[in-house]
C-alpha positions in Angstrom: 0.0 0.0 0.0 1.2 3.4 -1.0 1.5 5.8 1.6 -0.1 9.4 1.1 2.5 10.8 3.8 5.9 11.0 3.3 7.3 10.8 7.1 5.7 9.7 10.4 7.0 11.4 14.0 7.3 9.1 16.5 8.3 10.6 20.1 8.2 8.2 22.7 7.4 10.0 26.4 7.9 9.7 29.7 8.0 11.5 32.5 9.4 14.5 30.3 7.3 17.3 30.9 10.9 19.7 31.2 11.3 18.8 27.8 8.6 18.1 26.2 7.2 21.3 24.0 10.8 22.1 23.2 10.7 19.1 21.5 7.1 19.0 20.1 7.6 22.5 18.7 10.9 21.8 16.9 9.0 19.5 14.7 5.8 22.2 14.2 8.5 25.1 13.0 9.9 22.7 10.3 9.5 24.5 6.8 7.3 21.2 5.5 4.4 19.9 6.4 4.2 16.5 4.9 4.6 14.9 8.4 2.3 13.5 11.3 3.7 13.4 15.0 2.7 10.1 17.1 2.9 10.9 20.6 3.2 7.6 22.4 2.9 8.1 26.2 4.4 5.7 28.2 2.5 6.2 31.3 4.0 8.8 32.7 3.2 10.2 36.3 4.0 13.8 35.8 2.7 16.8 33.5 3.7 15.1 29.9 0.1 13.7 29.0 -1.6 16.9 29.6 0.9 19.1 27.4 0.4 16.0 24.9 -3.4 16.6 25.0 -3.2 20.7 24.4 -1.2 19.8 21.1 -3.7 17.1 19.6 -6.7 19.9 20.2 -4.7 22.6 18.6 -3.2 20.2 15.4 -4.7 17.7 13.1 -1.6 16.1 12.4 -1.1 15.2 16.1 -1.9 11.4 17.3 -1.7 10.7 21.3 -1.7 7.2 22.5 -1.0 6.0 26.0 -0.3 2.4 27.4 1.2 1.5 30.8 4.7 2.0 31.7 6.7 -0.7 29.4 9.7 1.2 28.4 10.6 3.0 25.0 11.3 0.0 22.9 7.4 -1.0 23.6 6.7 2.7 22.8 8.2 3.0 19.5 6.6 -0.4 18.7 3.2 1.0 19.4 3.8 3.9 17.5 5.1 2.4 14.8 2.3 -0.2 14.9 -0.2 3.5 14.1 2.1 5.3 11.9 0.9 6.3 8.2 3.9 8.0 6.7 6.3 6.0 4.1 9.3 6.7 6.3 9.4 6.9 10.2 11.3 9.2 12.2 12.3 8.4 15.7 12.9 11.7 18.0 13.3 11.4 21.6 11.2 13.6 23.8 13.7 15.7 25.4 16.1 16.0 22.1 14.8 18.6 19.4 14.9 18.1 15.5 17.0 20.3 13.2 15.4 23.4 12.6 14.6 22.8 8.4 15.7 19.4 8.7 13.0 17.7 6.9 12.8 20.3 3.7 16.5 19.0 3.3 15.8 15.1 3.2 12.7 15.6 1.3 14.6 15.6 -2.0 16.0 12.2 -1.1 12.8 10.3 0.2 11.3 10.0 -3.3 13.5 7.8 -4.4 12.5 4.5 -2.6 15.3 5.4 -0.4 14.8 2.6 2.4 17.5 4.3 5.1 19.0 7.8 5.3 21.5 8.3 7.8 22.6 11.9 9.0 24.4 13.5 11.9 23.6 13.9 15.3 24.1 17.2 17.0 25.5 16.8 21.2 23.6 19.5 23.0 25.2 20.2 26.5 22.5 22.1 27.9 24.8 22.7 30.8 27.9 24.1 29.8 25.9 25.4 26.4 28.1 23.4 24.0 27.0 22.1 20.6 29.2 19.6 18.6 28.9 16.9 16.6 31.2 13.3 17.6 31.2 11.7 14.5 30.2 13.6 11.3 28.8 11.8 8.7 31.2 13.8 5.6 33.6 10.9 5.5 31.3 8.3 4.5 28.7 10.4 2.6 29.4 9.0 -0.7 29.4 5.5 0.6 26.2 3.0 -0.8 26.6 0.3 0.8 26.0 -0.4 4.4 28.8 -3.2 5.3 31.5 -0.6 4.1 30.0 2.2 5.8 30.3 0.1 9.3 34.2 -1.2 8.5 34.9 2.8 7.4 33.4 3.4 11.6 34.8 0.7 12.9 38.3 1.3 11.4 38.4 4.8 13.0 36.8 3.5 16.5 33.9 5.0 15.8 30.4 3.6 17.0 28.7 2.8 14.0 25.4 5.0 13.1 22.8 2.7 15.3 20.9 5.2 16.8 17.4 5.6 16.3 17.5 9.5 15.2 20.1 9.6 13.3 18.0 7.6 10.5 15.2 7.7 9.0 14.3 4.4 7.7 11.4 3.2 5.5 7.8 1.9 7.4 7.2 -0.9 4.6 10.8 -2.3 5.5 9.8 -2.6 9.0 6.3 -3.2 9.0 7.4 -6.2 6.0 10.3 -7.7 7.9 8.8 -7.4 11.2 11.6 -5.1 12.3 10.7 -4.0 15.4 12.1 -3.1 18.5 13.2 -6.2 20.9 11.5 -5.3 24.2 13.4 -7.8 26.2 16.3 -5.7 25.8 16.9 -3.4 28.4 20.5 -1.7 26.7 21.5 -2.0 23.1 17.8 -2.3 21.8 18.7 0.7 19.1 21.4 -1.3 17.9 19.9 -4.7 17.8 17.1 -2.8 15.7 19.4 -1.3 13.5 21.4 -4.8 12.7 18.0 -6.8 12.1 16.7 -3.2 9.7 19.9 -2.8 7.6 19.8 -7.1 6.4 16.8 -5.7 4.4 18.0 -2.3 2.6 18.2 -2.2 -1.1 19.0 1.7 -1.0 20.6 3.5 1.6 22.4 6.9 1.6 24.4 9.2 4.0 23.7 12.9 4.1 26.0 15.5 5.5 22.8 16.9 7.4 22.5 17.8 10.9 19.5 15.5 11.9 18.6 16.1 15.7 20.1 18.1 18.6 20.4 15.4 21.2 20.7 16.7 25.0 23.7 15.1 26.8 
């Protein structure tokens, strides 16, 4: 089935009310629109369902769904389980996204692109630093996914496993049955990302700044 949306949101919450609109609104200023946010809450105890509930009133393209407290491999399972967009997004609910991040992938989701992999900016709230570990420039002509992870693990890098620094193609996962593995308590992003890339045709690497992640 063809999707009518090109990308699909999903923040997995809990207990991030500090966070939370910070994150919600760096998706809302993006220059684009072709996008629906899935708010999974993971039943938290403080403010972060209420501030999830304002935003569904106020925008269309905002889903909430709830379920007990089972962690955030459950959560992005759930969420993925709802999502309508041809490629999924995974943002955490205290990181932000890229201000015009999405306006500068679009070109390269329509394609049949089944992962793009970009950079991750480290946001030290604290000491108000911004800087990015491994940039993505040295392997941004690379196609193919087993050299890209020999060209990090020659320099000691750890390979590109996290969840936002992709975004990776629904019908892949939803085919494969990709998901996350919620026995896992550490590592599940990378387990995911292992079982994901046996199954990509197409992948490419952007020099693009994808998230602000807080340290």
């Amino acid at each position: 089935l063809e999707s009518k949306m090109k990308i699909s949101i999903i923040i997995p919450i809990f207990n991030s009310e500090k966070y939370l609109k910070e994150c919600i609104n760096s998706v809302l200023q993006q220059d684009y629109t072709d996008f629906e946010i899935i708010l999974i809450n993971d039943g938290s105890s403080d403010n972060s369902a209420t501030i999830c509930e304002e935003y569904v009133k106020k925008y269309k393209n905002i889903k909430l769904y709830s379920q007990k407290n089972q962690g955030v491999s459950a959560a992005r399972n759930y969420g993925l389980n709802k999502a309508k967009g041809k490629y999924i997004f995974f943002l955490d609910s205290d990181d932000t996204m890229c201000s015009d991040m999405l306006s500068s992938v679009d070109m390269y989701l329509n394609d049949n692109t089944d992962l793009l992999i970009g950079n991750i900016v480290h946001w030290n709230t604290e000491q108000h630093k911004e800087y990015i570990e491994t940039n993505t420039k040295f392997i941004t002509g690379f196609k193919n996914i087993y050299d890209i992870c020999e060209a990090y693990a020659l320099k000691e890098y750890q390979i590109p496993w996290n969840p936002y620094q992709s975004i990776w193609r629904r019908d892949v996962i939803v085919s494969n049955n990709v998901y996350f593995d919620t026995k896992l308590t550490v590592g599940e992003d990378c387990d995911f990302f292992f079982n994901f890339i046996k199954y990509v045709q197409k992948l490419r690497v952007l020099n693009i700044n994808f998230v602000k992640h807080r340290v």
